[in-house]
C-alpha distance (Angstrom), angle and dihedral (degrees) to the residues before:
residue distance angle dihedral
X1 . . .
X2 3.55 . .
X3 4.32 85.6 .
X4 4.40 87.8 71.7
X5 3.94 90.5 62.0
X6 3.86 90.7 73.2
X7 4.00 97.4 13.9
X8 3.62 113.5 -151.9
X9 3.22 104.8 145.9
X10 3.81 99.4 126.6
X11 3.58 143.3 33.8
X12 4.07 89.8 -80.9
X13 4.14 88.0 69.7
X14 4.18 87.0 -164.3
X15 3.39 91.3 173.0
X16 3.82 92.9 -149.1
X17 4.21 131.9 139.6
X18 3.69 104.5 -113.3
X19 3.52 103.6 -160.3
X20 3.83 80.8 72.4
X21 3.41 116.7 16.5
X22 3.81 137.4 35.9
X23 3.96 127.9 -133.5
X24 3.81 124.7 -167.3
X25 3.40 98.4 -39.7
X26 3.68 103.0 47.0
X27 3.78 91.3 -132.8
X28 3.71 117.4 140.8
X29 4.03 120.9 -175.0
X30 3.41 104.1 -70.8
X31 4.23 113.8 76.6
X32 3.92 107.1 -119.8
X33 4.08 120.8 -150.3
X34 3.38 139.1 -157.0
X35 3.55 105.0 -173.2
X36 3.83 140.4 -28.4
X37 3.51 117.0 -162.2
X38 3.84 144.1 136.6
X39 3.99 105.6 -75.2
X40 3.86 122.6 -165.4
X41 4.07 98.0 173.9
X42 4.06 89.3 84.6
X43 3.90 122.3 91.8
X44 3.72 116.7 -63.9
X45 3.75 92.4 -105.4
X46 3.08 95.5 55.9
X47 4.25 99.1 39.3
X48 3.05 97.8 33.1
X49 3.95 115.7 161.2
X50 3.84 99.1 -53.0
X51 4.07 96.2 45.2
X52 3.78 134.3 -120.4
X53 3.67 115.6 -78.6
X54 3.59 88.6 -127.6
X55 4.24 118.7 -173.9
X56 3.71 116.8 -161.5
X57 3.59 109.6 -148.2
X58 4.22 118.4 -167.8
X59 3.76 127.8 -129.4
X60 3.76 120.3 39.7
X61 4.14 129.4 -140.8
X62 4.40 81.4 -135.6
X63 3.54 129.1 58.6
X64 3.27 109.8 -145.2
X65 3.59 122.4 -173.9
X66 3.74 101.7 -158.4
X67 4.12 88.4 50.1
X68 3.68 116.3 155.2
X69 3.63 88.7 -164.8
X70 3.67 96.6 50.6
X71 3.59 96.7 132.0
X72 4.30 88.7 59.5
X73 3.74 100.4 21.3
X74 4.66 95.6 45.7
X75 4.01 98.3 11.0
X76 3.38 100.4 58.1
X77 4.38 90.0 -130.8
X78 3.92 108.4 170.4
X79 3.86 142.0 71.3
X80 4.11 117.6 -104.9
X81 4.24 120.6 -109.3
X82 3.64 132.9 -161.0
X83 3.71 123.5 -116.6
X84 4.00 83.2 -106.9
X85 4.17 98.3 57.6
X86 4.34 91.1 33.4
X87 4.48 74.0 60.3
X88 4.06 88.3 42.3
X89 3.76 89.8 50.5
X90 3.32 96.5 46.3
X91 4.04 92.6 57.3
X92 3.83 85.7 46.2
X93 3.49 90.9 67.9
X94 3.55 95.0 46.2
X95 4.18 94.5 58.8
X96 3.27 80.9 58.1
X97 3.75 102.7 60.0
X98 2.98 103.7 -118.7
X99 3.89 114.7 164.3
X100 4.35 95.3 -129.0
X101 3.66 145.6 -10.7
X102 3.94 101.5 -102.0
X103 3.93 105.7 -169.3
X104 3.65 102.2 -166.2
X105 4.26 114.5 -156.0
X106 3.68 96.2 5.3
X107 3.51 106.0 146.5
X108 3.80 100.5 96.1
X109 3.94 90.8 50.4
X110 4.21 93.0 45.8
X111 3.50 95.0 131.9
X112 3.32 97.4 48.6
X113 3.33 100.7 44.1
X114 3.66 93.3 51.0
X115 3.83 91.7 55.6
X116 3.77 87.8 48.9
X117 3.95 81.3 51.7
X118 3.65 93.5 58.8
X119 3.54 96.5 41.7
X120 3.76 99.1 53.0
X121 4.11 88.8 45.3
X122 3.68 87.0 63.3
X123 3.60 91.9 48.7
X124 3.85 88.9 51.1
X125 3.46 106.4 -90.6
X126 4.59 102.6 156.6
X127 3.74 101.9 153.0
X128 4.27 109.8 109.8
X129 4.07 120.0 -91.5
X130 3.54 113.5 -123.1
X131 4.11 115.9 -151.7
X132 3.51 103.5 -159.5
X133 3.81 112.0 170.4
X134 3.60 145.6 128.2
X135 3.85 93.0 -89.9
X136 3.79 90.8 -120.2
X137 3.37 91.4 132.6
X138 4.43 145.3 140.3
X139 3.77 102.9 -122.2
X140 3.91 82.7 -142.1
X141 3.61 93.5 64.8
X142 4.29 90.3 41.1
X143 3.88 81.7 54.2
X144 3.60 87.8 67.3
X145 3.44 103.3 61.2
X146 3.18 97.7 50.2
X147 3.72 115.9 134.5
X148 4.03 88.1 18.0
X149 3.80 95.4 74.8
X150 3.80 117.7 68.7
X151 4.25 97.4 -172.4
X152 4.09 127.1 15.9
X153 3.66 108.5 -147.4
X154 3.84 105.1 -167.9
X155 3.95 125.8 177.3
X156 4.11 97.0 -143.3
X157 3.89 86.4 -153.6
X158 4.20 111.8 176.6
X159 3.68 128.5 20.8
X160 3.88 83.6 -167.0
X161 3.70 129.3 68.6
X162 4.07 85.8 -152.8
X163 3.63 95.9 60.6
X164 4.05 85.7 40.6
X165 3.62 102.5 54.0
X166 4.34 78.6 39.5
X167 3.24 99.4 53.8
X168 4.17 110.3 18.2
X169 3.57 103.3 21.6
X170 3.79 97.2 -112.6
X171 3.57 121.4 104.7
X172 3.96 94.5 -177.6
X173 3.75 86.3 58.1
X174 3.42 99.5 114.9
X175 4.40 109.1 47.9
X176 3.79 84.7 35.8
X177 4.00 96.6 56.6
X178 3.83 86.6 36.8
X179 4.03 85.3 62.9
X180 3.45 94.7 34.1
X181 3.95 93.0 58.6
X182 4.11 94.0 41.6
X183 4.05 83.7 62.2
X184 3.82 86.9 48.6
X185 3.58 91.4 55.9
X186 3.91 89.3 40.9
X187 3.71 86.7 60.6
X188 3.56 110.3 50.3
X189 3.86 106.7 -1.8
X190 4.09 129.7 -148.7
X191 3.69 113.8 -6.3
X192 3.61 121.5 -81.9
X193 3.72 123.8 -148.3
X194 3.90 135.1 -165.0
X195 3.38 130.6 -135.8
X196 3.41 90.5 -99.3
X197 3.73 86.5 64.0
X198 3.79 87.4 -106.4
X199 4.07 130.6 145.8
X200 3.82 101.1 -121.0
X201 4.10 90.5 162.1
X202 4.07 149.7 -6.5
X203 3.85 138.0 43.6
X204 3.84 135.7 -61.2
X205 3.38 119.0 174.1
X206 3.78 128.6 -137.0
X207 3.96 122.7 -140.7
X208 3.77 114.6 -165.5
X209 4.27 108.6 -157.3
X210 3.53 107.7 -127.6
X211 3.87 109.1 -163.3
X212 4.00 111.9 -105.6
X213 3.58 87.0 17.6
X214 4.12 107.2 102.7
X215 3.79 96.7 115.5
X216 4.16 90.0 60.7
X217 3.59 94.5 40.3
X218 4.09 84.0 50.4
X219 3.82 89.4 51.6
X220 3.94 91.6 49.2
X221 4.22 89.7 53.3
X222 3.72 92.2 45.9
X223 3.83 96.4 42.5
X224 4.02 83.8 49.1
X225 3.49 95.9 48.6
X226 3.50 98.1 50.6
X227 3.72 101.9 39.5
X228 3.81 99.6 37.6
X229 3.53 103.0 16.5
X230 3.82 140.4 -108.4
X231 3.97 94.7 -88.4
X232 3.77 84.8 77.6
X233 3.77 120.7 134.2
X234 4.32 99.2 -118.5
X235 3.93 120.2 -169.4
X236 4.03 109.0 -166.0
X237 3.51 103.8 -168.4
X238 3.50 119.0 -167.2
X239 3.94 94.1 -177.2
X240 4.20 88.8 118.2
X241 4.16 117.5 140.1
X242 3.44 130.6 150.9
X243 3.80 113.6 -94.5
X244 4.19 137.2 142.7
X245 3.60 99.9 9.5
X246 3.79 113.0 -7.5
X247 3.73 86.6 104.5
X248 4.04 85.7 82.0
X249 3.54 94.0 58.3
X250 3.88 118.9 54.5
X251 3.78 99.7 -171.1
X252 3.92 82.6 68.1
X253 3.63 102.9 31.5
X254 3.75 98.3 102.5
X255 3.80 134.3 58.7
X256 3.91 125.4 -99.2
X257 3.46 115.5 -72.7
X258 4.22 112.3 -126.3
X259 4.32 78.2 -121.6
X260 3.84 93.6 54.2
X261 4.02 92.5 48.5
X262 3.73 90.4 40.0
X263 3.92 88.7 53.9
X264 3.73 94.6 53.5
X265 3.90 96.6 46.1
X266 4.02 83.4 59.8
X267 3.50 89.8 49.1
X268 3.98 90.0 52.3
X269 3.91 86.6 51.3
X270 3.61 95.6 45.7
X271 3.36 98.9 58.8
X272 3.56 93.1 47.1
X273 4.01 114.1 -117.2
X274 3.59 109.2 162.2
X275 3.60 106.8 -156.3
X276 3.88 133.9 38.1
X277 4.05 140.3 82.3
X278 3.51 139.1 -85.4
X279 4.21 122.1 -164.6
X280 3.75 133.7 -132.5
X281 4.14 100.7 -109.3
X282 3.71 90.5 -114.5
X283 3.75 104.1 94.0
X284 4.11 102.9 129.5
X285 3.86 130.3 179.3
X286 3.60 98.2 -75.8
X287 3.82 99.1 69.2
X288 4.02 85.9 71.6
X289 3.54 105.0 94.8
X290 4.26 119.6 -104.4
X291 3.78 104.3 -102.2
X292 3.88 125.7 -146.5
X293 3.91 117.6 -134.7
């Protein structure tokens, strides 16, 4: 892929050859993985009864410092694939009924990953393809998978580009997820769901409740609202706790209060979205999955 010899395929524009360097991400050519496996902790719609076929790539084009995935996303923790075996895997989780293909931090392996698309639709892969990123993302590069993924799943983190550039090293954070997620929504529209009460197609966005942190999270939900309207699927998650780095910062260095949560669900129903999901504030440590070094 001639686009890895001068990568910029997201936001960080490094500029570097990576079949023998690595840029911010420390992602060379092949895709590296975690873990793929049947997951049941995401929303309903998109767990279901059957499970997401979820795929845990490593390294991360962010660095967050609150990551619950630190040991994938900053560590590094995983083994590297070929286009050919991400495909393979992909088909795997299929056979086993699972309800999607839910490729979790994909954004610094696009290219690949949308090869591996291709290839495992000609080998019979029909189940939906779930983007779920961090919305740090080139529209450019979103513009190429369009018409390969079936639901964008973006985690609209900051409002601010202080607390981004504080806590995720990237100060642009906030206009460029604001354009990435309007091409989302270009692509595949409001969410669509079966019968079954299954995604099969379109974006909902996920909000994760940072304590302190209700005037952002307001901003998000109006900026939502009025740009792509209040029928948007919304997932407040409350699931926040201090891990990797959050130690550094005090402000964050706590879990969400039941009042902090309770204030942003209001703010959700005050502005009028119809459709989305709220959590029960009991979401501890061991709903992040057990990572292999």
């Amino acid at each position: 892929m001639d686009e890895l010899k001068s990568c910029t395929i997201c936001p960080r524009n490094c500029e570097i050859d990576r079949w023998f360097q690595k840029g911010y991400c420390k992602s060379g050519v092949n895709v590296k993985i975690n873990l793929w496996q049947k997951h049941f902790g995401e929303e309903p719609v998109l767990s279901g009864s059957r499970g997401s076929g979820t795929i845990f790539f490593s390294n991360c084009n962010l660095g967050c410092v609150f990551c619950q995935n630190y040991q994938i996303s900053q560590l590094g923790w995983g083994k590297e694939y070929s286009i050919g075996e991400l495909a393979d895997i992909m088909l795997e989780l299929q056979e086993s009924e699972a309800h999607n293909i839910n490729l979790v931090s994909p954004t610094h392996y696009a290219l690949q990953i949308r090869e591996a698309i291709i290839l495992a639709k000609e080998k019979g892969l029909k189940i939906p393809i779930v983007w779920n990123s961090n919305a740090y993302e080139k529209v450019e590069t979103l513009s190429q998978l369009s018409g390969l993924v079936d639901i964008y799943l973006p985690d609209f983190k900051y409002f601010s580009d202080v607390s981004a550039k504080k806590y995720s090293d990237a100060e642009n954070y906030p206009e460029i997820a604001k354009k990435a997620i309007k091409e989302m929504f270009r692509q595949v529209g409001h969410l669509q769901i079966d019968k079954n009460g299954i995604a099969v197609k379109g974006l909902l966005i996920r909000l994760l409740v940072l304590p302190e942190n209700k005037n952002q999270t307001e901003n998000i939900l109006r900026w939502i609202a009025e740009t792509l309207g209040k029928e948007t699927y919304i997932s407040l998650m409350s699931q926040y706790y201090p891990t990797y780095r959050a130690s550094e910062f005090p402000e964050i260095n706590r879990s969400l209060t039941p009042a902090e949560y309770q204030e942003t669900v209001e703010i959700l129903e005050t502005l009028g979205f119809e459709n989305g999901f709220v959590q029960e504030l009991e979401i501890t440590p061991e709903w992040t999955p057990r990572f292999k070094k």
